[in-house]
N, C-alpha and C positions, 0 to 999 in steps of 0.2 A: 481463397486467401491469397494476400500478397506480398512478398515479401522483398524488403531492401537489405543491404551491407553498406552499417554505416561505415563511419571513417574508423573509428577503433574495432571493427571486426564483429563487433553485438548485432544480430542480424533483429530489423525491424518488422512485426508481423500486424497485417492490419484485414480485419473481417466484419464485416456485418454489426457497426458501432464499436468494435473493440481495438484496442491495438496491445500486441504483447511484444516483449523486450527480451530477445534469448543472449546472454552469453556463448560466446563463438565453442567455446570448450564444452557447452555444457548441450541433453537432449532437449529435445522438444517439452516434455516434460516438465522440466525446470524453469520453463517461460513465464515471466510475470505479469500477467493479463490487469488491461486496465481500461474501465469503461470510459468512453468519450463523452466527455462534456461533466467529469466528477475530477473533482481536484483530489488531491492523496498528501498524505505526509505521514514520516516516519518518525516518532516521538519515543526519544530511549527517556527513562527517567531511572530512579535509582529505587530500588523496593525497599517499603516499606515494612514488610516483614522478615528479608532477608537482607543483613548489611553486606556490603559490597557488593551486590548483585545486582546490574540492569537489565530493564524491563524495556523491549523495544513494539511499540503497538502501533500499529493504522489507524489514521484519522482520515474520514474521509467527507467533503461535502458535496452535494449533488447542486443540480440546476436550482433545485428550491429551496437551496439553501439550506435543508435538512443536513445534521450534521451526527456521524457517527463516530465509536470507536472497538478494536478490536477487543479491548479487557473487561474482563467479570464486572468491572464495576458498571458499566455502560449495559452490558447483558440485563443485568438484573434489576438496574435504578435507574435506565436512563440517563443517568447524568455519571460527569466521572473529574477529574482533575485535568486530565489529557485537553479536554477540549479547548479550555484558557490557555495553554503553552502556543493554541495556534494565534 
């Protein structure tokens, strides 16, 4: 593994197709791993069964353009709302 210190302190970690993202304050642990060559996006929406409450999920699409996401609706059906906001 190899690791850089960007300019804001977040040390940059890159291994064997992956690269993770630590916060300078935070452990190893807490590093947000992220495969190469798959785009990510973070999609907060507002729930639909709890009012005032958002719902923040993972969209993510690979090389083949396979597209997923992290909520029950996507688990279970395949398909979900999430993925039109991208």
């Amino acid at each position: 593994m190899t690791t850089l210190t960007l300019k804001d302190g977040t040390l940059k970690h890159r291994m064997d197709g992956w690269t993770g993202y630590q916060n300078s304050n935070e452990p190893i642990t807490k590093t947000k791993w992220y495969k190469d060559g798959t785009k990510y996006w973070e999609v907060s929406t507002p729930s639909k069964s709890r009012p005032g409450q958002v719902n923040t999920y993972i969209v993510t699409r690979d090389n083949n353009n396979r597209m997923n996401c992290s909520c029950l609706g996507f688990k279970y059906h395949r398909r979900c709302r999430h993925l039109g906001e991208i």
